[in-house]
N, C-alpha and C positions, 0 to 999 in steps of 0.2 A: 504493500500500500504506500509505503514510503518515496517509494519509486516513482510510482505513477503520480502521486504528489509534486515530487521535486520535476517532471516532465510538463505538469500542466503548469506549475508556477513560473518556468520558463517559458513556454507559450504564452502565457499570460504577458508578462513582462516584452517581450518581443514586439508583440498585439501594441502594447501602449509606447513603445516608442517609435513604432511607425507612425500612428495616431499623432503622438505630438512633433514630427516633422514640417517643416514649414510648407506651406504649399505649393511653390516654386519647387522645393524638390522631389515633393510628389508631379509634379509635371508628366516627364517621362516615365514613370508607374504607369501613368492611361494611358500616353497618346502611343508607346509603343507595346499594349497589349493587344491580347489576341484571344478569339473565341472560338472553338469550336465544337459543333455536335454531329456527333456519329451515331447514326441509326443501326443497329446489327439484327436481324434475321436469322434466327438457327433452328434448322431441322435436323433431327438426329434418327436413325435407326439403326437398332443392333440384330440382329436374330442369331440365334444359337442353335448348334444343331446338338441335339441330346435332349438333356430331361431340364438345361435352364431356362430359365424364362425371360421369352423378349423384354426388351428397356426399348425405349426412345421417347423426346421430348418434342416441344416445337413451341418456342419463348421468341419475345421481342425486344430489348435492349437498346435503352438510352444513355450515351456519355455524356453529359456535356460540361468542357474541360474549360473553365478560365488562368488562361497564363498572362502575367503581367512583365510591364519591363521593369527597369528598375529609377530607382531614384537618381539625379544627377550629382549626388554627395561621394565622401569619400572613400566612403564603405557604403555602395550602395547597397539597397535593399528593394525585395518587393513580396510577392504573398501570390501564390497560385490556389485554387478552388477547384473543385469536380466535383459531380453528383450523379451517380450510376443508377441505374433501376431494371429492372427487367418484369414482363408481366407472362405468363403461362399458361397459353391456349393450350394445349395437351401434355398429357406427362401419363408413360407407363412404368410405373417401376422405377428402380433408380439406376441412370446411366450416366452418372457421377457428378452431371451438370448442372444441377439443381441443387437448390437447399429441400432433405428428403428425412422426413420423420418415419423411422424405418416400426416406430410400435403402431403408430396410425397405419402405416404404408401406403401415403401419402405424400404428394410433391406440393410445397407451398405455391399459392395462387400468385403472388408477386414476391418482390425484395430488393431492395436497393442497399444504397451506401453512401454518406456523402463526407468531405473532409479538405483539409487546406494542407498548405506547405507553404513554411517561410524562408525566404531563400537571403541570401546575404553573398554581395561580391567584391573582391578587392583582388583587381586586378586580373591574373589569369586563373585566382581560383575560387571555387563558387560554395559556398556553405549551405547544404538544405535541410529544413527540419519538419518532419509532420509525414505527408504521406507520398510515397516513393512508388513506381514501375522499371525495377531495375531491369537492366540485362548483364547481369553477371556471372562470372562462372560458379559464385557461392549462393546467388540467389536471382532466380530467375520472375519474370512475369510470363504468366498464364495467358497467353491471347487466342487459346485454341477452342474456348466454350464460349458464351453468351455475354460474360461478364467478365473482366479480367481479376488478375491476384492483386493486391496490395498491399504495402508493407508500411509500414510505419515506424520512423527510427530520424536518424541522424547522418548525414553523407555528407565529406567533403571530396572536391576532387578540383587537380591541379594540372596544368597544361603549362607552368609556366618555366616547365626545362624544355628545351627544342626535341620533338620529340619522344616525349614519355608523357606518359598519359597516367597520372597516377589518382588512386582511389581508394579511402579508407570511410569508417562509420562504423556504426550498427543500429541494427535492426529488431526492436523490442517486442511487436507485434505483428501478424498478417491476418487479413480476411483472406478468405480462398477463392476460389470461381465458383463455388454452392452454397456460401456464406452471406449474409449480412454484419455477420460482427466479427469485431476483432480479438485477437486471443493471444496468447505467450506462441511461441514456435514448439514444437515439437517435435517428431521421427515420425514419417508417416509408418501406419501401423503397427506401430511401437505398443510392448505390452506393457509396460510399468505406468502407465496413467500419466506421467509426471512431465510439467513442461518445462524447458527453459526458461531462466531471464532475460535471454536475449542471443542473437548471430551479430558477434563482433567480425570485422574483417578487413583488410590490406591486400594492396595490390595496383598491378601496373602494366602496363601495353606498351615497350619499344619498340617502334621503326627504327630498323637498320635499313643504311641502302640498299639499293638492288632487291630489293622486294621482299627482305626480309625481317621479319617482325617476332619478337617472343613477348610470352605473357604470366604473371607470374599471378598466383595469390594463395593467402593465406583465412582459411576461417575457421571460427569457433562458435560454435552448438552448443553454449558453455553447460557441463556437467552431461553433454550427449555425446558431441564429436568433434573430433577437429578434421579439417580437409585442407590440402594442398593441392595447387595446380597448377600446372604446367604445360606450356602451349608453345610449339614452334611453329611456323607457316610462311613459304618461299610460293611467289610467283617469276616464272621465269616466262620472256620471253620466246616465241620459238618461230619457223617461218611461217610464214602467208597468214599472219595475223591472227595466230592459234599462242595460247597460251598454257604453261602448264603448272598447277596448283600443288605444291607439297603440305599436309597437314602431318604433326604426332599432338599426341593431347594424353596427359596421364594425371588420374587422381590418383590421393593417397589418403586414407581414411581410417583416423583411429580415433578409440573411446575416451573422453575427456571427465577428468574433475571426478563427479562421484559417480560415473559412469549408470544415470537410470536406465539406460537399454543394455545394460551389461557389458562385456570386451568384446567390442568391433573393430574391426581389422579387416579392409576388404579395399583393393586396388583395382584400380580402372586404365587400359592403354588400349587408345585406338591410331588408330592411322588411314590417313586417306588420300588418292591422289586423284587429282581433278583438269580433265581437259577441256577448254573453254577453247570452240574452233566458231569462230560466227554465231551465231543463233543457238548452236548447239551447246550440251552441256553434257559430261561422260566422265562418272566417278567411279571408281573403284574404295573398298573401305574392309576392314579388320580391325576387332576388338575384343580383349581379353578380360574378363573380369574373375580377379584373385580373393577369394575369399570364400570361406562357408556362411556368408549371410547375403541378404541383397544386396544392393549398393544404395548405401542411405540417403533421400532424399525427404524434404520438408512435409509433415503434414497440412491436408488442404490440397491434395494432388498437384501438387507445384512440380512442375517438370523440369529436366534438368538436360536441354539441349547442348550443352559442353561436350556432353557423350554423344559420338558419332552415330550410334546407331540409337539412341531414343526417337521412340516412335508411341504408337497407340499401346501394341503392347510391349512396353522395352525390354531392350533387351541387359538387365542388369540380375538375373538370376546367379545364386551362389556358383563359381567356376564356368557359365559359361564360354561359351567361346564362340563368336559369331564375326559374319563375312558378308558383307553389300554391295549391290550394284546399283546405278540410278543414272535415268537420262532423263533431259527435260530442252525443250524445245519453246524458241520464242515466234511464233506466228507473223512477227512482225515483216520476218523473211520473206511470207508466202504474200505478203499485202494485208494481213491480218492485223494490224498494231492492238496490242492491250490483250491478245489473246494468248498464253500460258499452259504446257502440260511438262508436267512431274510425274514420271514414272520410278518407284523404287521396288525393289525385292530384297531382305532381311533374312537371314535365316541362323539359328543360334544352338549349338550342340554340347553333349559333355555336362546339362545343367545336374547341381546334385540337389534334388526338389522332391517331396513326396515319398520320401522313402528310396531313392532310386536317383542313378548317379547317371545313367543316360540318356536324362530327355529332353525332349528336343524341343520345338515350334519357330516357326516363321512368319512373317506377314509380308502381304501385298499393298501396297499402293496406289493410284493415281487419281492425280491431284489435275483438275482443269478448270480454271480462273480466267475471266475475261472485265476489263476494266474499260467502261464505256467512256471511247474518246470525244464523241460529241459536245461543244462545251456547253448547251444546256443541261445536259445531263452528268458534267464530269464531276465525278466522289461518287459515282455509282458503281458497285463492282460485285459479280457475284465468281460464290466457289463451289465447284461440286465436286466432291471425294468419294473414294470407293478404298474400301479397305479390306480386305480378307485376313484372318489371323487361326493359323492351324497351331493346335497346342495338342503335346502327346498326354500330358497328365493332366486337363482341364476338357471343356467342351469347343467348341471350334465355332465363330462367330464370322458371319458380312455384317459391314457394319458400313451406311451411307450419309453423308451430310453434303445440306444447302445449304449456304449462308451469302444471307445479300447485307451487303452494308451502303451505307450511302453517307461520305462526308461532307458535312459545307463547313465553308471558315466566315465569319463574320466580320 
């Protein structure tokens, strides 16, 4: 309680010394802010083949994001808003999108979220507090359901060595994508009830020349876990205006402080090589995950795209070992502009899951996306996905979504 205390008493204070800034330099606070709302459209269906029983949903979601600029002072400052909401024309079951009271066995009829951030700049580095959509390799946002993840914490991050891109905070709370409130962090599906205080973390992006760049960080789960990460990645050149992508990417994951989900110990290494020839796109990928538990990731189904192969169902099972392919093509080639397909295929062996040290599953992909270039229509975009997921020790699912979104900036 102390905590939360000393968090809003800072909030507070922040609040009133923007309030008593002269109004000159509130100036540029408004005249360089910006509005915008995204309408999101999600249909979901899953079918199972065996004895589970179908999910899918079909919800409507509104963002809408106020970003301000900042004051013309010397530490300027300014204050960002959003307020999310989604309402639920259908819902079977729960297919993890929803906020879903599993004793009713019922999906809530609506639910929203609303909340600020106050941000602070001096210089090239920017100070934010309140509510965050990061993309980091220690904590990801959600943009793959109706409603996105949010965090709630403290980031600062600095640009102002040439080239390094550094970034430290933490993160005391998240809402999830089925959520309306916010809560401590915890391990998803973690059996000790118990959450953290908080995901402390550092870390930083160099570009080197010649197309090469590494990435480091460090975080803690305090009293769950700690994670390291590490990321290299070369683009080279090659003829006739083809390109060729080198990724390695390796976690390192061990039990922290009073360890409430017991001794974790489980490493992650993928690798991927990626040819960009025109319009075309052609990866190749491998990844090995060390350890007899999952690979630990946020409760609140927060995903964790650092790993090469996450997907719908990832592939982070104890010891497996999996291997990827993916093409995706830009329409633009054909006369088509704004029109997109993603094809992947997944497959992951060796898992030791269920009693049994050989099982296996794979999933299918493709992903076709078209963004309406006409400009009275443009922020209009839709996606339809087809997914196939074969599991040896589960029941075997298609699983298909529509999602139309439509942004305007005001």
């Amino acid at each position: 309680m102390q905590k939360h205390s000393l968090r809003k008493t800072g909030l507070h204070l922040a609040v009133m010394a923007a309030l008593s800034t002269p109004v000159l330099a509130q100036a540029d606070l408004i005249a360089d802010s910006q509005v915008k709302l995204e309408l999101r459209n999600f249909l979901l269906e899953r079918d199972f083949d065996g004895a589970t029983a179908d999910v899918g949903s079909w919800s409507q979601a509104a963002d809408l994001q106020f970003v301000s600029g900042y004051t013309a002072t010397p530490i300027q400052f300014g204050i960002d808003a959003s307020a999310t909401g989604a309402y639920v024309f259908d819902s079977t079951g729960d297919d993890g999108s929803l906020p879903y009271d599993s004793l009713a066995g019922e999906t809530a009829e609506s639910y929203g979220r609303a909340g600020a951030t106050l941000k602070f700049k001096y210089g090239a580095t920017e100070l934010t507090v309140g509510d965050h959509r990061p993309h980091l390799p220690v904590a990801w946002d959600d943009t793959t359901r109706v409603l996105d993840t949010i965090y709630e914490g403290a980031v600062i991050r600095s640009t102002a060595i040439e080239n390094l891109d550094l970034t430290a905070g933490r993160f005391w709370q998240l809402v999830g994508r089925d959520s309306s409130n916010k809560e401590d962090l915890a391990l998803y599906r973690g059996t000790s009830g118990k959450r953290s205080d908080g995901l402390d973390f550092v870390g930083g992006t160099y570009t080197f020349p010649k197309g090469f760049k590494g990435t480091y960080f460090y975080g803690t789960l305090n009293d769950i876990y700690t994670q390291q990460y590490l990321a290299l990645e070369q683009t080279s050149g090659l003829s006739n205006g083809m390109k060729l992508k080198s990724e390695v990417r390796y976690f390192d994951n061990e039990s922290d402080g009073k360890e409430y989900e017991g001794d974790l110990d489980v490493d992650a290494l993928g690798a991927m090589v990626t040819l960009l020839a025109g319009n075309h796109m052609a990866a190749l990928s491998v990844q090995t995950i060390d350890g007899d538990r999952p690979f630990p990731t946020l409760d609140g189904y927060v995903p964790q795209p650092a790993l090469l192969h996450w997907t719908t169902s990832p592939f982070i099972m104890p010891d497996e070992q999996s291997w990827g392919v993916r093409y995706g093509y830009d329409f633009k080639g054909l006369g088509v502009p704004g029109l997109k397909v993603l094809a992947r295929y997944t497959r992951g062996t060796d898992i030791d899951i269920a009693g049994g040290t050989d099982e296996s599953h794979s999933e299918r992909n493709i992903y076709l996306s078209y963004e309406v270039q006409e400009a009275a229509l443009k922020g209009l975009k839709f996606d339809l996905r087809s997914i196939s997921v074969d599991r040896s020790w589960a029941d075997d699912y298609e699983e298909y979504r529509f999602i139309t979104t439509y942004s305007v900036n005001f």
